[in-house]
N, C-alpha and C positions, 0 to 999 in steps of 0.2 A: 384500514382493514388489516387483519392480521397475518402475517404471512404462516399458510401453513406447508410442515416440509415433511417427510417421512420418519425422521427422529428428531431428539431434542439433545442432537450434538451442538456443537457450539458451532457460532457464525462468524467470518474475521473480515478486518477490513484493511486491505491492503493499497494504500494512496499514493499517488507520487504524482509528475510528469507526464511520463511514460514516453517517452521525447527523442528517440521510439523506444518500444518497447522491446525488448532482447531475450536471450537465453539465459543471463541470468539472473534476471525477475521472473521468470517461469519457472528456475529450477526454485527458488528461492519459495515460491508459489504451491508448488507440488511439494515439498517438505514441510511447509506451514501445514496442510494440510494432515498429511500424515501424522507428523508429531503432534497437533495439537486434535488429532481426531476430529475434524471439523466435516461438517456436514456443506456447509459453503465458505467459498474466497470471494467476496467482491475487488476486483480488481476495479479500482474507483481512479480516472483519471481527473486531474486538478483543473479546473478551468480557470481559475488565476489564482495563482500560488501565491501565499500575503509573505513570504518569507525568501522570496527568489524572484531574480527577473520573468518578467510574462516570455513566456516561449515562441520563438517567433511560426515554429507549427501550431496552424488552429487546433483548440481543443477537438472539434468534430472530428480533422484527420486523427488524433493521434487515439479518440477513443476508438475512431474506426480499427486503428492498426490492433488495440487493445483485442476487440471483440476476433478479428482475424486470427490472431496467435491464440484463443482458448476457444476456439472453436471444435468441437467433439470431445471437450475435458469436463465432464457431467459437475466436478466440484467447483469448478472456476466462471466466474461469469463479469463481464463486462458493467461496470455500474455506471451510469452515464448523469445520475440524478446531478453532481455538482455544474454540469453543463447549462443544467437547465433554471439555476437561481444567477442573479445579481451579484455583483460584488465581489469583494475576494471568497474563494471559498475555502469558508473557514468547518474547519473537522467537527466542531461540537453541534453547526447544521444539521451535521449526516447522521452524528451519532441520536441526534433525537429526534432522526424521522423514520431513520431505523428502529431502534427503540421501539416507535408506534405502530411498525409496521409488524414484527417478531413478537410482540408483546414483553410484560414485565419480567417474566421467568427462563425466556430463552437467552444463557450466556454468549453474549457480546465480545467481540474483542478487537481491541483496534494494536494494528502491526507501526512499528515504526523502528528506521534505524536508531542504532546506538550517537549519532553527531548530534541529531533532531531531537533526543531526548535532553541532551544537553544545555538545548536552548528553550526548553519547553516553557520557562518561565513568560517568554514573549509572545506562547502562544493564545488565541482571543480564547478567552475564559477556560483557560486549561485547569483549573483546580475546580470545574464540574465534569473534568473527561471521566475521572474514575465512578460519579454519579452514575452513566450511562454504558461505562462498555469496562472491560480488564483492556491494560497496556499491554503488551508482548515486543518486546526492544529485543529486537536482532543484532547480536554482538559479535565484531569480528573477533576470533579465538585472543583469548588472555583479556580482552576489554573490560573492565569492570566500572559499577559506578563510582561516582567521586566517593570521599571517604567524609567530606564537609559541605556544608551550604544546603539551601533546600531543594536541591534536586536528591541530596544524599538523605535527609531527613525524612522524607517525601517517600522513597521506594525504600526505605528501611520500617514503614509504615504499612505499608500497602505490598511488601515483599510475597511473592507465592511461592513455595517449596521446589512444585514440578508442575507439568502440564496437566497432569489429571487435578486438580485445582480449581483449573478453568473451569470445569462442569458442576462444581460444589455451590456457587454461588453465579446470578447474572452479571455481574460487575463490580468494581473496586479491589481488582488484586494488579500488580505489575509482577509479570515474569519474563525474567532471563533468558534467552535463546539463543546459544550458535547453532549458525546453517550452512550448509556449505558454499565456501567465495569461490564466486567464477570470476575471473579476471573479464569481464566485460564492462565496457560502459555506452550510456548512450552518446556522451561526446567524442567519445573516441570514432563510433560509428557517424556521428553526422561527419567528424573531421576527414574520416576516409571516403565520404559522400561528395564531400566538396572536394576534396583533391584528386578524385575520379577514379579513388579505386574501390576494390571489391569490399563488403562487408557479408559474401556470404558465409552463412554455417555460425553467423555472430549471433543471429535473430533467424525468426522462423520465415521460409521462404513466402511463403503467403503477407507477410508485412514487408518485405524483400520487393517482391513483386509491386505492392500497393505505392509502395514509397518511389518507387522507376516510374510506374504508371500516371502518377501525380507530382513528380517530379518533385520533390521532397527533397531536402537539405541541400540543397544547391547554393550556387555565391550568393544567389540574390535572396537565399531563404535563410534568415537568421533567426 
């Protein structure tokens, strides 16, 4: 069934861990938004990441934590779909059930950092991501792509001018994006979890709370 929204702004997907999730994947979140005029963020947590050790938080907590921190944020939403298949969860999954679900002409767009594109070659059938949704690589300032090999061949193909682009076509452009770096990380906050200090004002109090209450990143939770 198709998803219907109130316009035909574009729609993003934003994946990771989320191991927990912090302030800034949130800010990171609300500026995706803005600058790429997007009508929706799924914030899509990984239930087993093929590219990184499995997290020793269940995926359920940590979408929980997900859904908690974009609670009352009307463009942000919790996507829980990779929870619910097998296997590792691989991105070209989502992008084509999303696809099915927005239909053919609503543009797509999948978020990923500037490290991750670098190894996109590894990723399970990454030369049909651009079939199904545009890339948007979030670069820290001055980062640019290689200048050789086919990752540089690849987004010298597929390159978008600026973010009004995304709306031109449903899929097949890669563009460029700095946002602004918050010095936050999620290891940093588990490592101040286990050494029994504060992480508040790092991440939103309601995932704060959830993580105390559930007793989260503790010695024995790795």
């Amino acid at each position: 069934m198709t998803v219907t929204t109130p316009t035909d702004r574009p729609i993003a997907i934003f994946g990771g861990t989320f191991n927990p999730i912090h302030h800034g994947h949130l800010r990171s979140a609300i500026e995706l938004v803005e600058l790429l005029g997007l009508e929706r963020l799924h914030l899509m947590p990984s239930a087993l990441p093929p590219h990184r050790e499995a997290p020793g938080c269940p995926a359920e907590r940590r979408a929980d934590m997900v859904a908690l921190a974009v609670a009352g944020e009307s463009h942000l939403v919790c996507d829980r779909r990779e929870l619910a298949r097998s296997g590792p969860s691989w991105s070209i999954d989502s992008l084509v059930e999303l696809r099915a679900e927005y239909g053919a002409a609503r543009s797509l767009c999948l978020v990923m950092g500037c490290d991750a594109v670098l190894g996109l070659e590894s990723w399970h059938r990454w030369q049909e991501l651009l079939d199904f949704a545009h890339i948007v690589v979030i670069a820290r300032p001055g980062w640019q792509f290689p200048e050789s090999g086919t990752i540089a061949d690849w987004q010298r193909q597929h390159r978008l001018a600026d973010a009004a682009s995304l709306g031109q076509a449903p899929a097949g452009g890669v563009l460029l994006l700095e946002l602004r770096q918050l010095a936050i990380s999620s290891t940093e906050i588990r490592d101040l979890r286990r050494a029994g200090r504060s992480s508040r004002y790092l991440l939103p109090d309601p995932v704060l709370d959830y993580i105390e209450k559930f007793q989260l990143y503790t010695d024995a939770d790795h």
